[in-house]
C-alpha positions in Angstrom: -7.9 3.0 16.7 -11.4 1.6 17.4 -13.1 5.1 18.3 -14.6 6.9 15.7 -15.8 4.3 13.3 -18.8 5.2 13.2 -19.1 6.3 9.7 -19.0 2.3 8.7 -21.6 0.4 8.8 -22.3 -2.6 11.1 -20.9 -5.3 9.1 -17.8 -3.1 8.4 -17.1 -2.3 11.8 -17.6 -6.5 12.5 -14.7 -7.0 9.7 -12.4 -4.1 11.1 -12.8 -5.6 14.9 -12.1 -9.0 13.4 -8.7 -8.3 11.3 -7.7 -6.1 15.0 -8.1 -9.3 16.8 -6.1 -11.4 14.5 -3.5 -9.3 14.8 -3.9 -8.9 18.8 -4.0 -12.7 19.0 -1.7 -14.2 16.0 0.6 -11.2 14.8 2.1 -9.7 17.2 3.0 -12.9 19.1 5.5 -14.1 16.6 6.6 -11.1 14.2 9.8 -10.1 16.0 11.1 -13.3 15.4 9.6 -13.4 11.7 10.8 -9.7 10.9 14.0 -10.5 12.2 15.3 -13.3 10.2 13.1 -12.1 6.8 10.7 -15.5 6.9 7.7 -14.9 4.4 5.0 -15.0 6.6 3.2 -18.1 5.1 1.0 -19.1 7.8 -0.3 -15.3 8.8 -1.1 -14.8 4.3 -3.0 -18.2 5.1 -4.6 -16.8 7.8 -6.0 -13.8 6.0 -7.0 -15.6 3.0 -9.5 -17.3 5.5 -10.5 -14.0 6.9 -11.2 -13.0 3.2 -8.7 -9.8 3.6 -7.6 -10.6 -0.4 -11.1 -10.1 -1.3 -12.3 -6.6 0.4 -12.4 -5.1 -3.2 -14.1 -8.0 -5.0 -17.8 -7.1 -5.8 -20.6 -9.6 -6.6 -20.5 -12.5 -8.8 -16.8 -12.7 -8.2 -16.3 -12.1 -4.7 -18.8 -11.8 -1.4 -18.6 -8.6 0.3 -16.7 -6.0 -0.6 -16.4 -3.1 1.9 -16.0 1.1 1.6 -12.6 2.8 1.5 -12.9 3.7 4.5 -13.3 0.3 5.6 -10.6 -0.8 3.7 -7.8 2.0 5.0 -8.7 1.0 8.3 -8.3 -2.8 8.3 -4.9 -1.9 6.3 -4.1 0.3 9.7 -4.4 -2.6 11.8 -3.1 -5.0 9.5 0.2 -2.5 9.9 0.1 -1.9 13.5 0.6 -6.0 13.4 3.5 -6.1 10.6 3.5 -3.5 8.3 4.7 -6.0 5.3 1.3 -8.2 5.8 -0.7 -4.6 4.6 2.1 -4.7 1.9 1.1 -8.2 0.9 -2.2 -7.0 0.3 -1.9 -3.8 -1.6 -0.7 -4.0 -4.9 -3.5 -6.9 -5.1 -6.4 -4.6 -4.0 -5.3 -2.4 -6.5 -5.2 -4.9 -9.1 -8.4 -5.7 -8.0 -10.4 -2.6 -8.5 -8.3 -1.8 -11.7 -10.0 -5.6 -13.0 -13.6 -4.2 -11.4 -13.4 -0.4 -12.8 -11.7 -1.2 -16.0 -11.5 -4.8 -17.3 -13.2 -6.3 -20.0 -16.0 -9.2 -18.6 -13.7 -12.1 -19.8 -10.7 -10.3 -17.6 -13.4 -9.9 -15.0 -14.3 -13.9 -14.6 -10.6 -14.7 -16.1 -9.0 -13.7 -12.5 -11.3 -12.2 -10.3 -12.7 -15.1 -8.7 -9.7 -16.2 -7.8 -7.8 -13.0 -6.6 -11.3 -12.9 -4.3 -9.7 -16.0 -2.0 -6.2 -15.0 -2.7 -6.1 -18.0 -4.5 -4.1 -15.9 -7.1 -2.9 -12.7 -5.9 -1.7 -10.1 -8.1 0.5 -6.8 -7.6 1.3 -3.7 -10.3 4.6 -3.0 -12.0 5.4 0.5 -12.5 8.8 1.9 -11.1 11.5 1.3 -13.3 15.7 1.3 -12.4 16.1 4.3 -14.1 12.8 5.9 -14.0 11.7 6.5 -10.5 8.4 8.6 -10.3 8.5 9.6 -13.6 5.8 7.0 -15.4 6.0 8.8 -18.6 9.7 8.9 -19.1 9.3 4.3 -18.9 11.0 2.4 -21.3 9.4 -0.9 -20.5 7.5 -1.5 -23.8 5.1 -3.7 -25.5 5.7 -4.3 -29.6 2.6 -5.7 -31.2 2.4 -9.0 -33.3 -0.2 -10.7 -35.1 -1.4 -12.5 -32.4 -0.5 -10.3 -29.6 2.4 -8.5 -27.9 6.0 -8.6 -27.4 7.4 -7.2 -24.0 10.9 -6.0 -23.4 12.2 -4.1 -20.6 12.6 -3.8 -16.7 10.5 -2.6 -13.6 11.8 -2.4 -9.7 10.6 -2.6 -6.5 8.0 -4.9 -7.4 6.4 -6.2 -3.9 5.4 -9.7 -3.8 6.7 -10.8 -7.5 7.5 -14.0 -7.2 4.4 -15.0 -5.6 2.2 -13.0 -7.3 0.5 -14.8 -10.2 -0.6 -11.8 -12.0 1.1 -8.4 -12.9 -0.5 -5.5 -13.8 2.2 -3.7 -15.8 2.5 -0.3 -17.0 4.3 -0.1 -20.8 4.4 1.7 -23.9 2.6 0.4 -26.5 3.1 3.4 -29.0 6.3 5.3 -28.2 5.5 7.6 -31.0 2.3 8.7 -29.3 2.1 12.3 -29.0 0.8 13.6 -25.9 2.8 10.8 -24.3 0.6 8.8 -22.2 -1.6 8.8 -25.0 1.2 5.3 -26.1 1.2 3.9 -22.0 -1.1 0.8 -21.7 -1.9 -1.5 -18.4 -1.2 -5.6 -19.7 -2.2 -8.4 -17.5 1.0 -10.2 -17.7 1.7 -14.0 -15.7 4.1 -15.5 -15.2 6.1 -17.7 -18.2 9.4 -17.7 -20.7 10.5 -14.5 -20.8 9.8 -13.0 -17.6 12.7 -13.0 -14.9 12.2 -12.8 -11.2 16.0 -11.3 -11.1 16.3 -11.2 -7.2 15.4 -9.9 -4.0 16.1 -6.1 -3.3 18.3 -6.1 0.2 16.0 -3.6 2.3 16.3 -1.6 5.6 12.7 -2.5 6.6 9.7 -4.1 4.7 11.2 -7.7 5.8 9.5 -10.9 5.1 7.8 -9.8 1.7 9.9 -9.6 -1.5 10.4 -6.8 -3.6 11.9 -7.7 -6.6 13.8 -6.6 -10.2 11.8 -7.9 -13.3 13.1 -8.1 -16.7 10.9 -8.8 -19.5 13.1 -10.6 -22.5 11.2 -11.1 -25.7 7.8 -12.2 -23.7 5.1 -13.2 -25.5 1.9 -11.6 -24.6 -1.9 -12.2 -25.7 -3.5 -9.8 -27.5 -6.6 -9.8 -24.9 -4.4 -8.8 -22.2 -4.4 -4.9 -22.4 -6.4 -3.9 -19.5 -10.3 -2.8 -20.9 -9.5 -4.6 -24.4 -7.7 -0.9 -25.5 -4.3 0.3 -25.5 -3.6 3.9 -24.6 -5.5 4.2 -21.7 -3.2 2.6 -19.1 -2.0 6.0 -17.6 -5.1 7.3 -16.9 -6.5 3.6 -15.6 -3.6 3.8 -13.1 -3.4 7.1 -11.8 -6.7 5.9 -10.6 -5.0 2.8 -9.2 -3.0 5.2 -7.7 -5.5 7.0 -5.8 -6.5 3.4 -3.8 -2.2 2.7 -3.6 -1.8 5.7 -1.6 -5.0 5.8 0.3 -3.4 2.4 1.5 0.1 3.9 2.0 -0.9 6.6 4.1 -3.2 3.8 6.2 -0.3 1.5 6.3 1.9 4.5 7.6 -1.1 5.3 10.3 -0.7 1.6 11.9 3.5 2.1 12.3 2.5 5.0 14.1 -0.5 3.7 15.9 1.7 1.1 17.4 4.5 3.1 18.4 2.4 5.3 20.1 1.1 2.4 22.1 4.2 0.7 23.2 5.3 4.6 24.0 2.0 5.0 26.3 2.6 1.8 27.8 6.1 2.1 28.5 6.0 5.7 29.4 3.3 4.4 32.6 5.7 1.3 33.6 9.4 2.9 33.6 10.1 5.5 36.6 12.6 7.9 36.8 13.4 10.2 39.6 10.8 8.5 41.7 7.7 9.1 39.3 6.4 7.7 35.9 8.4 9.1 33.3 5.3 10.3 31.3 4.5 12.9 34.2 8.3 14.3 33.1 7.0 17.7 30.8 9.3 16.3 27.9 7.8 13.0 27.7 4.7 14.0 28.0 5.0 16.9 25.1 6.2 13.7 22.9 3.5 11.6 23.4 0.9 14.6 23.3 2.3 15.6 20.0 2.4 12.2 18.6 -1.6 11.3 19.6 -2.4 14.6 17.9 -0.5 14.2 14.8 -2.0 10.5 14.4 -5.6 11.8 15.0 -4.9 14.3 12.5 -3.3 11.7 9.8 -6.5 9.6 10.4 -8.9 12.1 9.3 -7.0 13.1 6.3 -7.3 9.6 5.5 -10.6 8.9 6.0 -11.5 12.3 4.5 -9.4 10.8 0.8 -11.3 7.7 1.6 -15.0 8.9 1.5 -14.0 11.5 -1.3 -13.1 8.1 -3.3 -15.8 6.2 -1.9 -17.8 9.1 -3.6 -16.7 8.8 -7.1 -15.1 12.2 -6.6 -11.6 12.9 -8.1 -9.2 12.5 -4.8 -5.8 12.3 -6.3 -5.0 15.4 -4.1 -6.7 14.5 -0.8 -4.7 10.6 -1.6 -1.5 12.7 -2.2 -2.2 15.0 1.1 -3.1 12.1 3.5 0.0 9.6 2.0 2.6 12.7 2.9 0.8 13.7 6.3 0.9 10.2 7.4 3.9 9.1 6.1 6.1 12.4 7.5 3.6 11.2 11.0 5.1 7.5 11.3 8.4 8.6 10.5 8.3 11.7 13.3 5.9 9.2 15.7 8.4 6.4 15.7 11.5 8.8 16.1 9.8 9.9 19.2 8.9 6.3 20.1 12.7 5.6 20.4 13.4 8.8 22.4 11.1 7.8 24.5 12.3 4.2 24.9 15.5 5.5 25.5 18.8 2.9 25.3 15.2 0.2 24.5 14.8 1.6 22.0 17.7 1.2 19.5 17.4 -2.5 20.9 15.8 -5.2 18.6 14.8 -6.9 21.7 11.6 -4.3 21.5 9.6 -3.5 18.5 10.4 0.2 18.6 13.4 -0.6 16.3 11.5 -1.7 13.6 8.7 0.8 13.2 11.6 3.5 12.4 13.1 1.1 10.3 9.8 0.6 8.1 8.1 4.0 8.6 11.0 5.2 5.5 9.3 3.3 3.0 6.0 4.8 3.2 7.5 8.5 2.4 9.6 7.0 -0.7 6.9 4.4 -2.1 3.6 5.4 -4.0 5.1 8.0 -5.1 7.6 10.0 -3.5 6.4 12.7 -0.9 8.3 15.3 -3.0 5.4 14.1 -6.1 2.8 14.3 -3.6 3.7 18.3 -3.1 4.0 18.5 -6.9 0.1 16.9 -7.1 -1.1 18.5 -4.2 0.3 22.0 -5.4 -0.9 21.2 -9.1 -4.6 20.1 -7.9 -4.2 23.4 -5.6 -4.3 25.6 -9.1 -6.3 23.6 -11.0 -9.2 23.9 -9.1 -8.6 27.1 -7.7 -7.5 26.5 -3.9 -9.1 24.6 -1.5 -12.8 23.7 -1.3 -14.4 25.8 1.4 -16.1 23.9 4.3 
């Protein structure tokens, strides 16, 4: 993955070779043991708070350096060719985090920004609800206003990193009555306190060692300076922007499961023989692992294409949605292969084949389901009249 950076600049290219190390050096050591029996991975989210990996989308006076997209999508690539569920740990917060930046009022600003920055307090979003799926609009999670504030009742799923996340970003109605509809959807800053339960921990197939959660809001009190920008009504379109940065990270999340199963494919495919040759000079294996370098290549550049269109201040919801379903169908075809190739290896959790195709799922299902991204992709598609010519 460390061709064709060259699009970052100096420093960048320092903090991308930096978090590749780490994960060279103290990931992927010890995280078959870790994924295996579900441990939180305390000492690696120690590790990159040092690195400053919780602060990449903090800008000056809050935070020190914050880097491009670009940047960003490929430290969360190698963060994921480590342990895909340390990129998870950091997602929802970056997203957080540029929601506070773009969006926040100045007290929200030095209230938690400063401290997301060190990953002192780290923060995820709360949007998916048990009966709602994709459909934001359709939420019943909602926010009844008081004197001195809000009142929140209701229920979101899914929610990555919930208990030890100090700050929620959630996504509620604040005026069901508002016609159109996401004119009454709002983004509140919610913490933790009486009325908010961490129900429990979702059973998954992959994503091990991070929690994803149920949260039911009974009754919670809320300040009235917690709606995201100081306004309600404006929380859909705040986090369909969110959105673009959640599924720029997705699809880069999705690139490291597949960067990695490409590797331990190219290196086993050199070390096992069969009928007295390397098994990658057989036409079949070779045809996998060709199709599976290309693919990746491609996946990249869609990503880094979304990334700079973002990094532009251009709309990219469609380029997001188009690299998130390329990259996500990639890891899930790429680690498929991977096993092929491993053979009887790989269906054994003795290797680390076994869990890139059981986390590569998660990236076609979450962010939005791939079947959305065709809907935006398709939508964008008439909307601006086809693709932009090159």
């Amino acid at each position: 993955m460390g061709a064709g950076t060259g699009e970052l600049t100096t420093e960048e290219q320092a903090v991308v070779e930096t978090v590749r190390d780490f994960v060279d050096r103290d990931v992927r050591p010890v995280v078959r043991e870790l994924e295996h029996a579900n441990t939180y991975p305390e000492k690696l989210i120690e590790q990159m708070k040092q690195l400053g990996i919780f602060g990449l989308a903090v800008p000056e006076p809050w935070g020190e350096a914050p880097v491009s997209m670009p940047c960003y999508a490929l430290v969360t690539a190698e963060l994921a060719r480590g342990w895909m569920s340390l990129a998870g740990a950091m997602g929802g917060h970056t997203v957080v985090a540029k929601l506070l930046v773009a969006f926040g009022t100045r007290e929200q600003q030095d209230r938690y920004l400063p401290r997301m920055a060190t990953g002192e307090l780290r923060a995820t979003m709360a949007l998916t609800e048990p009966g709602g799926g994709s459909d934001l609009q359709a939420m019943t999670t909602h926010a009844r206003r008081t004197d001195d504030g809000w009142v929140v009742n209701g229920a979101k799923t899914w929610i990555t990193n919930s208990r030890r996340s100090g700050l929620i970003a959630l996504l509620c109605k604040t005026d069901p009555a508002a016609e159109p509809r996401h004119r009454g959807i709002s983004v509140l800053l919610v913490e933790h306190g009486p009325g908010l339960t961490v129900s429990k921990d979702l059973p998954k197939l992959g994503y091990k060692g991070v929690e994803s959660c149920e949260l039911v809001f009974t009754d919670m009190a809320v300040p009235a300076d917690a709606v995201l920008g100081g306004e309600p009504g404006h929380g859909f379109a705040q986090m369909m922007k969110g959105l673009e940065t959640g599924r720029i990270q997705v699809a880069a999340r999705a690139l490291g499961v597949a960067d990695a199963a490409l590797a331990d494919s190219l290196a086993y495919a050199q070390e096992r023989e069969s009928f007295g040759k390397p098994i990658w000079q057989h036409q079949s294996v070779g045809n996998h692992l060709a199709d599976m370098a290309t693919k990746i290549t491609a996946a990249r550049s869609l990503i880094l294409h979304a990334a700079r269109r973002y990094e532009s201040g251009q709309r990219c919801d469609m380029e997001a949605g188009m690299a998130k379903l390329f990259a996500s169908e990639t890891a899930m075809e790429v680690a498929l292969d991977a096993v092929r190739i491993h053979g009887g290896y790989g269906y054994s959790t003795e290797f680390d084949v076994e869990r890139y195709f059981r986390d590569a799922p998660l990236m076609i299902v979450g962010e939005g389901t791939n079947e959305i991204q065709r809907n935006v992709i398709a939508a964008q598609l008439v909307k601006r009249g086809g693709l932009e010519r090159w």
